[in-house]
C-alpha positions in Angstrom: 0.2 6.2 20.3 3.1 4.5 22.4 5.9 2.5 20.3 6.5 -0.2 21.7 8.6 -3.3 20.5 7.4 -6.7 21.4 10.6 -7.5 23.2 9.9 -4.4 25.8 6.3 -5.7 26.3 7.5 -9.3 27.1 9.9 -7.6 29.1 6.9 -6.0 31.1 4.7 -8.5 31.4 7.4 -11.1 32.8 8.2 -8.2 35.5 4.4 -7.5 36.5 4.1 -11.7 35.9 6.0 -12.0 38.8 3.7 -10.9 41.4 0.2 -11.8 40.0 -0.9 -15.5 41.8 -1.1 -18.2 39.0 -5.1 -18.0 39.4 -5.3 -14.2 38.7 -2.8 -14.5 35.8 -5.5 -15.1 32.7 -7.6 -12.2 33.8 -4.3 -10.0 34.4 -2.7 -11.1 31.3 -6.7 -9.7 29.6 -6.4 -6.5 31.2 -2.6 -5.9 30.2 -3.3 -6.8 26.9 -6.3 -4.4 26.8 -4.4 -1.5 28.3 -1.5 -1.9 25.5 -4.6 -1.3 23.2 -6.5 1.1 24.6 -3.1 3.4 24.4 -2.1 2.4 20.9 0.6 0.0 21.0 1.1 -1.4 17.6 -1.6 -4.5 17.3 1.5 -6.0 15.6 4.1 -5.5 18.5 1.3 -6.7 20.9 0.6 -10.0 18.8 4.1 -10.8 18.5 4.8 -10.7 22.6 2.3 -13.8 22.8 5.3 -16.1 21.8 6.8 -15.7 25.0 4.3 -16.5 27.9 1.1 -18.8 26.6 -1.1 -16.9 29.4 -0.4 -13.7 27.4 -1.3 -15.7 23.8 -4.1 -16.6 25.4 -4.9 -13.0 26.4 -4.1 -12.0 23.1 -5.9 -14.3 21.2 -9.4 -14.1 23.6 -8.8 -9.6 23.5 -8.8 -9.8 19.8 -11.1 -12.5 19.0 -14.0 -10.8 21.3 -13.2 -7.0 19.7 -14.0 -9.0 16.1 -16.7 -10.0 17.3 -18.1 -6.6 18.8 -17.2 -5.2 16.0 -19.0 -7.5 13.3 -22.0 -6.8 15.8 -22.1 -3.4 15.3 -21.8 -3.1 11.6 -24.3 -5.9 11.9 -26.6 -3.3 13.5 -26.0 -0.5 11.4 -26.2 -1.7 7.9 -28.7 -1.4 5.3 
């Protein structure tokens, strides 16, 4: 698990930001977002960065929505 603030992943995204074109930004913002995740920055800290950029709410907000969803498909799967 990495700690992370919110602050220093704003801070990080605006300086990656920088050199992603505007078209790529959505699908860069996903994949930063997903990376923060995968090595266990606080889902906290990572919701709270979205204020600052709405490409990386988006990201957020699509990332979180989508893992609900798997999820509810696989206890959907499972149960009994």
């Amino acid at each position: 698990m990495i700690d992370m603030t919110h602050e220093e992943i704003e801070r990080l995204w605006s300086s990656l930001s920088n050199y992603v074109p505007d078209k790529h930004k959505a699908d860069a913002a996903i994949d930063f977002v997903k990376t923060l995740d995968d090595l266990g920055v606080e889902e906290d800290e990572i919701k709270a960065s979205g204020e600052y950029d709405p490409k990386l709410e988006d990201a957020i907000s699509t990332y979180y929505e989508d893992r609900e969803g798997e999820e509810e498909q696989y206890d959907d799967r499972y149960e009994d």
